[in-house]
C-alpha positions in Angstrom: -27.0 -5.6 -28.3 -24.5 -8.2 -28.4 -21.1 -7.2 -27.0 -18.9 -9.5 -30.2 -16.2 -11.6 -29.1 -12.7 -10.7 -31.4 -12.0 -13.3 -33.5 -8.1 -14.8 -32.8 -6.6 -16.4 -35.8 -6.4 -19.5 -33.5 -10.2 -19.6 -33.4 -10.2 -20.4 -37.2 -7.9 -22.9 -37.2 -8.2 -26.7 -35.8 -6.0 -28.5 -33.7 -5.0 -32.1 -33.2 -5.5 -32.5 -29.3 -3.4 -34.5 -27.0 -6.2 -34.5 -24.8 -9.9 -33.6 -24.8 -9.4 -30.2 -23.8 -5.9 -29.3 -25.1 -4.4 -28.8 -28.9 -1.5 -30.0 -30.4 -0.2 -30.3 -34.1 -1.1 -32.0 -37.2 -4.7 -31.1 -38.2 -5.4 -30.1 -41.2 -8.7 -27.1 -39.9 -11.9 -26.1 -41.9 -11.2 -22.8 -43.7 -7.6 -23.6 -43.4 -6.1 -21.0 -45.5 -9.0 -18.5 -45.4 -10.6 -21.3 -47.4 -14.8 -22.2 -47.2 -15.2 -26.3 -46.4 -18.4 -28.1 -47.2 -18.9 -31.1 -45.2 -20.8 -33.5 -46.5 -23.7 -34.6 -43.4 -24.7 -38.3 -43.3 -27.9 -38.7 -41.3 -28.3 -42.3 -39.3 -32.0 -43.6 -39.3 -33.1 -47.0 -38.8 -29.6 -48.5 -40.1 -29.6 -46.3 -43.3 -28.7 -42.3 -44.2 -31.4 -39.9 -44.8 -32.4 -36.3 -45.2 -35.6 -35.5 -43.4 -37.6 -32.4 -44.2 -37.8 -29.7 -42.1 -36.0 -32.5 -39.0 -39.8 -33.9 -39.4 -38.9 -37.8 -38.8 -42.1 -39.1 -41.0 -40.6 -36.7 -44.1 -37.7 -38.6 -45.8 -37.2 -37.1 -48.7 -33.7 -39.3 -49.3 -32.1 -42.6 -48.5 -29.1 -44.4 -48.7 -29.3 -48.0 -47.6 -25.1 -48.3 -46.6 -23.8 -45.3 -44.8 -20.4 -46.6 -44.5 -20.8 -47.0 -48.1 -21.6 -43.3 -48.8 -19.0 -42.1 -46.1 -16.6 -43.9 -48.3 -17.5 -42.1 -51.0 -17.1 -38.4 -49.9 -14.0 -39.3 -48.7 -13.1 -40.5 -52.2 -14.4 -37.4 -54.0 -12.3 -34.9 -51.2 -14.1 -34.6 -48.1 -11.8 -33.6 -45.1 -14.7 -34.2 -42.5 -18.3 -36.1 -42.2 -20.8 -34.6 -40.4 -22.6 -37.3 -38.7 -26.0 -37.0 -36.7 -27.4 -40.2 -35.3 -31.1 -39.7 -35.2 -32.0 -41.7 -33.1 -29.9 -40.5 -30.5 -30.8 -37.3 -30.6 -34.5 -38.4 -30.5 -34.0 -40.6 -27.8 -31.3 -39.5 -26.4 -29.6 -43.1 -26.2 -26.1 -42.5 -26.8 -24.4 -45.0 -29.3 -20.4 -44.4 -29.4 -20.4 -47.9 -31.3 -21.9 -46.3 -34.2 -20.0 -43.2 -34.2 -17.0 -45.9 -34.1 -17.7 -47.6 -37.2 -18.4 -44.2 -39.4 -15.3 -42.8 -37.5 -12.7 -45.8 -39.2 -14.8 -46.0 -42.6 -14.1 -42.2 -43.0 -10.4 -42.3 -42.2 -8.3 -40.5 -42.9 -11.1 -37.6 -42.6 -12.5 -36.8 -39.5 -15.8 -37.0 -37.9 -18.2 -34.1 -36.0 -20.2 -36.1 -34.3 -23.8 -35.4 -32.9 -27.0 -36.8 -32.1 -27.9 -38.1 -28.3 -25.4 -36.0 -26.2 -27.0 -35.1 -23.4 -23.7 -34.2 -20.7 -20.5 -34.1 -20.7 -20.0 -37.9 -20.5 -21.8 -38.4 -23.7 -19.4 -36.1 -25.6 -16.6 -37.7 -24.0 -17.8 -41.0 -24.9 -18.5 -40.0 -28.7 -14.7 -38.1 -28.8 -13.0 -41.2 -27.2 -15.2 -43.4 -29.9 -12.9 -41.5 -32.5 -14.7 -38.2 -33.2 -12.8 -35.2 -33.7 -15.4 -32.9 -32.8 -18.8 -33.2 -30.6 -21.6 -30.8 -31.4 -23.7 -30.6 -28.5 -27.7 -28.8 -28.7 -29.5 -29.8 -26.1 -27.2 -30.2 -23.0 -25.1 -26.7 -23.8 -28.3 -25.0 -22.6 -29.9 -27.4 -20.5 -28.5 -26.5 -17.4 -26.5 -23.0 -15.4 -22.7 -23.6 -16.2 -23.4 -26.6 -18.7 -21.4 -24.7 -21.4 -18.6 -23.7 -19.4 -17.6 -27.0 -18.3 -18.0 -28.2 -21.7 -15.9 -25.7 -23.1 -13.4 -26.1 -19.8 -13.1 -29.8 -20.8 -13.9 -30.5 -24.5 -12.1 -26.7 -25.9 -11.6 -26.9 -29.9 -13.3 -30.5 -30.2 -16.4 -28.9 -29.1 -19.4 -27.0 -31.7 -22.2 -26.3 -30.2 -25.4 -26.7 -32.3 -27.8 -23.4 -32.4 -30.8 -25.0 -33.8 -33.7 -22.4 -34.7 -36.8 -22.5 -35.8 -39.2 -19.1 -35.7 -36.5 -17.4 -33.5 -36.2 -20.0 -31.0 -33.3 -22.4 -29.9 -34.5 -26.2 -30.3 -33.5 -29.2 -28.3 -34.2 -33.0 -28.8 -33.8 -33.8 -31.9 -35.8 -30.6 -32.6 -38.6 -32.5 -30.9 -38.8 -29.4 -28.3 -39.0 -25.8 -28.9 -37.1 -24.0 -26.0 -37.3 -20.4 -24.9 -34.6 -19.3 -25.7 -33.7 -16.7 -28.4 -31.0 -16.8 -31.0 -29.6 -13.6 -29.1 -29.3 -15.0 -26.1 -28.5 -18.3 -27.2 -25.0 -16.0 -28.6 -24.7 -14.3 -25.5 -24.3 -17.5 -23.4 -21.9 -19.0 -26.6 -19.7 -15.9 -26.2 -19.5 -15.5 -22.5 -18.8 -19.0 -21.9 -16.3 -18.9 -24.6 -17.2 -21.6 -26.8 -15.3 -21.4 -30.1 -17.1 -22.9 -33.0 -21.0 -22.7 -33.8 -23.3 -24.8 -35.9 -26.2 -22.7 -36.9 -29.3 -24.7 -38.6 -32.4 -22.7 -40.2 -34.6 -26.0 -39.1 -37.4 -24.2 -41.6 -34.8 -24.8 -44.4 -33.6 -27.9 -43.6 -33.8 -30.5 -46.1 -36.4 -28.3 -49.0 -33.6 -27.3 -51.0 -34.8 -23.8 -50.2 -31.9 -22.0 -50.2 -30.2 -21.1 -47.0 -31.5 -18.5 -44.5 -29.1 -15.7 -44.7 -30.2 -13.3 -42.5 -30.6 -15.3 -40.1 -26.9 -16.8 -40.4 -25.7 -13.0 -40.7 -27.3 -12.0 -37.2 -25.3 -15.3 -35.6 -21.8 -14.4 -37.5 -22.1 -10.6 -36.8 -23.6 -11.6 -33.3 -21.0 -14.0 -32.0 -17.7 -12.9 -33.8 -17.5 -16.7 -33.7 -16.5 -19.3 -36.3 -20.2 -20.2 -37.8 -21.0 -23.3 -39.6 -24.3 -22.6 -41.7 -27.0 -25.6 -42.5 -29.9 -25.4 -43.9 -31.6 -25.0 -47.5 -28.6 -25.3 -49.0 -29.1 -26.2 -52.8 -26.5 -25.1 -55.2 -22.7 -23.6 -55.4 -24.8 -20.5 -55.2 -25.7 -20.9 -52.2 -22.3 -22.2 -50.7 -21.0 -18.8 -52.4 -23.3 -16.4 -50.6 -22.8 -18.3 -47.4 -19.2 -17.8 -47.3 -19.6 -13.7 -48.6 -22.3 -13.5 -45.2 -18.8 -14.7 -42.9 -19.8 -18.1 -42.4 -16.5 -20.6 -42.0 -18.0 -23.7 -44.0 -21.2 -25.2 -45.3 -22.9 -28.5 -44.0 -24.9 -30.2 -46.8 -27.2 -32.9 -47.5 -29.7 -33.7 -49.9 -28.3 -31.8 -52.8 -24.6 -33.5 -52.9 -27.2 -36.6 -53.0 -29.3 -35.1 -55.6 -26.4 -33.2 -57.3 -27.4 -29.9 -56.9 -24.3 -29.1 -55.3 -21.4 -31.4 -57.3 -19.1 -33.5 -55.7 -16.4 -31.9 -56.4 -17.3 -29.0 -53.7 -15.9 -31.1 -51.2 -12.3 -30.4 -52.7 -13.1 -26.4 -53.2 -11.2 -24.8 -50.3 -8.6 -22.4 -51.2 -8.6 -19.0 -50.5 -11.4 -17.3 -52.7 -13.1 -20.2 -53.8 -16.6 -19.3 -52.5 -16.9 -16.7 -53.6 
């Protein structure tokens, strides 16, 4: 059994660092005001945004030639933050800060959590000094003894690690490899280290508008004690309702703000209450 980690009222609540590790004022936080976020995700491929099915690279099931162009506009429509994965990089894992650049000063003045390629703690760096706000890291968290806790020693609120499952495992790559690691002990190494923010994706779900794998998101929030972000399946307010009633802190989504299952107008729902 997992031994829970209390949740502080700091751990909720995002900071504007004066350096990588350290916090400071002026950020306005996901769930600020015991609010849920959605954050929109914009997926790099080839030069243009898309939603893959199930992280299956030969299954585009949407596409959107200008991403700066669609950054742009869920900024417009209220978005605080952009969830940004450069596929790519986390196929290859070729790092390109550039990129994350460019998305970083089209989506001002939101922010950007950045992922896709990281494979140490230079590569976060590199992708925080590009103009990311936050780094999620998969595949080097767990890669190696002590990875996590000198990413969480140096990187602190700016860093969300990425618990990417499929059929109870932990993937890595791009989702290219299946590890053997369990969700459970995936937590216990999140917890111990002291890592304050998880990403939790239901790879199964991701991109079917399938609806979003609650149990599974309810073992990680019970599990951790941690501030979760849920992805995967998600298809409607719905949804985005019973994620926040299982605990979770916010909501990335992708193919249905594109397809308008879930309405623009999400991205500005955060006060207290709202989901549900």
């Amino acid at each position: 059994m997992l031994i829970r980690k209390q949740r502080s009222p700091e751990a909720s609540t995002d900071a504007a660092p004066a350096t990588l590790g350290g916090t400071g004022a002026g950020s306005a936080g996901a769930g600020a005001g015991g609010g849920f976020e959605v954050i929109p995700a914009v997926d790099l491929l080839g030069g243009a945004a898309v939603r893959l099915e199930q992280g299956a690279f030969d299954r585009v099931v949407a596409r959107e030639a200008d991403p700066l162009a669609l950054v742009r506009r869920f900024v417009a429509a209220g978005a605080r933050r952009i969830h940004v994965v450069d596929l790519d990089g986390a196929r290859s894992g070729r790092l390109r800060p550039g990129l994350i650049g460019q998305i970083a000063a089209a989506a001002a003045p939101a922010r950007v959590q950045a992922s896709g390629g990281v494979r140490s703690l230079a590569d976060a760096r590199a992708l925080l000094e590009a103009g990311a706000e936050r780094v999620v890291v998969g595949t080097a968290a767990f890669a190696k003894p002590q990875a996590l806790e000198r990413l969480v020693a140096e990187l602190g609120e700016r860093l969300v690690v990425a618990v990417d499952v499929r059929a109870g495992r932990v993937l890595a790559r791009g989702w290219c490899a299946r590890t053997s690691l369990r969700v459970e002990q995936a937590l216990e190494r999140c917890v111990g280290a002291g890592v304050q923010r998880l990403l939790c994706t239901a790879v199964e779900r991701d991109g079917t508008l399938a609806g979003p794998d609650l149990e599974l998101l309810g073992r990680v929030v019970e599990g951790s004690g941690l501030p979760v972000l849920a992805a995967g399946g998600v298809r409607s307010e719905a949804d985005l309702a019973a994620l926040a009633e299982a605990g979770c802190e916010g909501a990335i989504v992708g193919r249905a703000l594109l397809e308008g299952g879930v309405p623009l107008r999400a991205l500005r729902a955060r006060g207290p209450g709202v989901y549900p």
